[in-house]
NUBA-934899 format. One record per atom (N, C-alpha, C, CB): atom name; residue in one letter; x, y, z. Coordinates in steps of 0.02 Angstrom, whole numbers. Atoms other than C-alpha are relative to their C-alpha. Glycine has a CB too. Layout:
# residues N
   site   code       c1       c2       c3
     CA      a        X        Y        Z
...
//
This chain:
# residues 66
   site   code       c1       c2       c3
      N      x       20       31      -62
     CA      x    -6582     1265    -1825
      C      x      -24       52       49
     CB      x       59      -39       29
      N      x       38      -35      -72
     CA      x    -6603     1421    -1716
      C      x      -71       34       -5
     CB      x       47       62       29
      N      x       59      -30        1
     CA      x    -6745     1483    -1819
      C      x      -78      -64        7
     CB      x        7       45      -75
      N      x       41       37      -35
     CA      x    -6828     1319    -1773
      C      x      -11       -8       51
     CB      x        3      -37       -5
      N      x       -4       -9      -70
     CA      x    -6797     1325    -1601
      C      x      -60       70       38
     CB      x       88       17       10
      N      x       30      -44       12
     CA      x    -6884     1481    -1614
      C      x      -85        1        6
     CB      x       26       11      -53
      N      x       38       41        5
     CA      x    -7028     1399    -1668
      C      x      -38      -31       31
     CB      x       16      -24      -14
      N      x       21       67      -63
     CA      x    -7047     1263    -1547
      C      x        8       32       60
     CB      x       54      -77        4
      N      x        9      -17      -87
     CA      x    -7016     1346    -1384
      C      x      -37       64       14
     CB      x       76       11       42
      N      x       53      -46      -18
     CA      x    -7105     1475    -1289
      C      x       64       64       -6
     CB      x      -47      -18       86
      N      x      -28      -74       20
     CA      x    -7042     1673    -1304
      C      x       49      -16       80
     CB      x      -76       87       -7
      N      x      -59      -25      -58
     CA      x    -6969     1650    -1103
      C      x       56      -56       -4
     CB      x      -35        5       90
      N      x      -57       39      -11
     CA      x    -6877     1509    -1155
      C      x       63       24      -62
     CB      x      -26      -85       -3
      N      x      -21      -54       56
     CA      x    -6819     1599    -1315
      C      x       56       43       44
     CB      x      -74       54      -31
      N      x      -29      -51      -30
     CA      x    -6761     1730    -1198
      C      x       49      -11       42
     CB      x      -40       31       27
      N      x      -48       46      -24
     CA      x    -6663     1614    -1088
      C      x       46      -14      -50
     CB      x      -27      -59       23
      N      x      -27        8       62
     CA      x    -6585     1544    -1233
      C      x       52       11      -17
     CB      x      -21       22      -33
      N      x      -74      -75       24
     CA      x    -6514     1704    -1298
      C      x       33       33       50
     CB      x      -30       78      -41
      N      x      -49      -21      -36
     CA      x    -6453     1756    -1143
      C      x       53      -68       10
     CB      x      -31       32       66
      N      x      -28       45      -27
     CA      x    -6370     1598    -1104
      C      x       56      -14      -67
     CB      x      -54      -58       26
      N      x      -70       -8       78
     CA      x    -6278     1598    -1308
      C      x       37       73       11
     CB      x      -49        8     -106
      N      x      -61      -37      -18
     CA      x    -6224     1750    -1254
      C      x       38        7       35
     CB      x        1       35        3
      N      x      -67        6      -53
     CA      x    -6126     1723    -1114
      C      x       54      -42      -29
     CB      x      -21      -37       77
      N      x      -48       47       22
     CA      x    -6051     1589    -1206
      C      x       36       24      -24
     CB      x      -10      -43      -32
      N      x      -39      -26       25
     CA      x    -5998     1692    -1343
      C      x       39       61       17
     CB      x      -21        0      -39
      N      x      -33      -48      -41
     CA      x    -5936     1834    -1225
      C      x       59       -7       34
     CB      x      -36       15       42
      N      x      -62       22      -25
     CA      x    -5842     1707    -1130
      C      x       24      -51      -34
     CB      x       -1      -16       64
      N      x      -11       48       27
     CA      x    -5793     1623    -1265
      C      x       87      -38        6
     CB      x      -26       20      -62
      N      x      -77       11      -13
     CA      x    -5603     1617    -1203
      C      x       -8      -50       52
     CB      x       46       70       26
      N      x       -1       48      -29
     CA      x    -5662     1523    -1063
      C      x      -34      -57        1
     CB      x        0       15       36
      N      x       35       67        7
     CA      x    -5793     1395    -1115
      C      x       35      -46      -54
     CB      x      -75       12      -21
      N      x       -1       52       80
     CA      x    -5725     1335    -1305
      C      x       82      -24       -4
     CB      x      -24       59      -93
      N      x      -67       29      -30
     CA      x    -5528     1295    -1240
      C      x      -16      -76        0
     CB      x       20       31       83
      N      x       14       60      -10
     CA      x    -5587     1133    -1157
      C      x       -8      -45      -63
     CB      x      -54        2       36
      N      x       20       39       51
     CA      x    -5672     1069    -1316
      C      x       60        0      -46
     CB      x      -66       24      -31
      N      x      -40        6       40
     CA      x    -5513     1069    -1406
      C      x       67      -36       19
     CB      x        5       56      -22
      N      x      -33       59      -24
     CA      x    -5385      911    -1374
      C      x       59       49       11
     CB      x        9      -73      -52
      N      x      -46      -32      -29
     CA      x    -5228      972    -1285
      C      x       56      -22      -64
     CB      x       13      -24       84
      N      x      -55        0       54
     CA      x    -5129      895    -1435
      C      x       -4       57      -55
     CB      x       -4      -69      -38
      N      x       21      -32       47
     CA      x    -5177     1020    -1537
      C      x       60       75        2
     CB      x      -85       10       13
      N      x      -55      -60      -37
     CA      x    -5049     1169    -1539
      C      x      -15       78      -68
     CB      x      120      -45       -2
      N      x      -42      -63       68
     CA      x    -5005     1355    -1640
      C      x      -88      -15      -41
     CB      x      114      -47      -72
      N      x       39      -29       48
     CA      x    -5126     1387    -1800
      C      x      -50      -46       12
     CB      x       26        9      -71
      N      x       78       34       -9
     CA      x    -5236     1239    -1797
      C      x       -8        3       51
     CB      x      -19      -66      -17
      N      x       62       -1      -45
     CA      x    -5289     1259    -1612
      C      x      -29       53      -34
     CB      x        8       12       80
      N      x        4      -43       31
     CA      x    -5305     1433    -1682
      C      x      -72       -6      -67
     CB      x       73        5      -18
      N      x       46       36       41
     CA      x    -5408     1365    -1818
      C      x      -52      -46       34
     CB      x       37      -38      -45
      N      x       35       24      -59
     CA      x    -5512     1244    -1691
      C      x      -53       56       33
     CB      x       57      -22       54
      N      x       25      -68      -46
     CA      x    -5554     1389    -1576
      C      x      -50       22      -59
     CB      x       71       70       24
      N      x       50      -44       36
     CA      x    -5633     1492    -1717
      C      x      -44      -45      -41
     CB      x       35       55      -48
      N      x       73       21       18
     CA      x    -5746     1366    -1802
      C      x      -38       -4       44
     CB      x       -9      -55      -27
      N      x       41        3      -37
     CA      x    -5805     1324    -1649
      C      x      -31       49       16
     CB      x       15      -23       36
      N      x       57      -73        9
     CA      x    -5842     1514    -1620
      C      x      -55       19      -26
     CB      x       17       43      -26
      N      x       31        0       66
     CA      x    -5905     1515    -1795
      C      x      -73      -47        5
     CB      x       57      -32      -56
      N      x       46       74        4
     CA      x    -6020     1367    -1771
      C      x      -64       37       46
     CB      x       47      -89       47
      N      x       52      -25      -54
     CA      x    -6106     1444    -1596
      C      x      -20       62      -34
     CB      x       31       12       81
      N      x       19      -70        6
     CA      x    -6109     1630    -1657
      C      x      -56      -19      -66
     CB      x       75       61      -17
      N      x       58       -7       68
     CA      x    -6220     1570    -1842
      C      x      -50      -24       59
     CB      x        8      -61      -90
      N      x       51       26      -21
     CA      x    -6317     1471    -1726
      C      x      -44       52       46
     CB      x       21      -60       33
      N      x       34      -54      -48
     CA      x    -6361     1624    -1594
      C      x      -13       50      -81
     CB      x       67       44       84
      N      x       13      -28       57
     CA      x    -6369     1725    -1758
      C      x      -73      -15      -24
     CB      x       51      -21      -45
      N      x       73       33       40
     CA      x    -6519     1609    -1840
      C      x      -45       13       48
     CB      x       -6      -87      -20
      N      x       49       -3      -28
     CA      x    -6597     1626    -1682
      C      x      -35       85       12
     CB      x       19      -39       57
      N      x       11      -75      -28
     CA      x    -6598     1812    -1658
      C      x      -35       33      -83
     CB      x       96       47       35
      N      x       16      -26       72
     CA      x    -6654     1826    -1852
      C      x      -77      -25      -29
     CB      x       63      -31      -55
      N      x       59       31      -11
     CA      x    -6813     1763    -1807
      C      x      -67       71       -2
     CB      x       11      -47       80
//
């Protein structure tokens, strides 16, 4: 997906983009919490947390492999 994105948008939006996946994954302690139900406790939030990491970081990955 990010090497389509790639693709389709212009180089300054490209550039936006990747700065804006990286803040995410920089602050990823404070954006990817929320997205994970408060029932959730110990290893599987633990587990939660890092796909979701996992998920954003391939996606800034595909795009930067452009």
């Amino acid at each position: 997906m990010g090497k389509d994105i790639c693709h389709k948008f212009s180089d300054r939006t490209i550039t936006e983009l990747d700065q804006i996946l990286s803040q995410i994954l920089e602050d990823s302690d404070r954006y990817f919490p929320p997205l994970i139900p408060r029932s959730v406790e110990g290893n599987e939030w633990d587990s939660k947390f890092d796909k979701i990491f996992q998920r954003w970081s391939i996606f800034y990955e595909g795009m930067k492999a452009t």
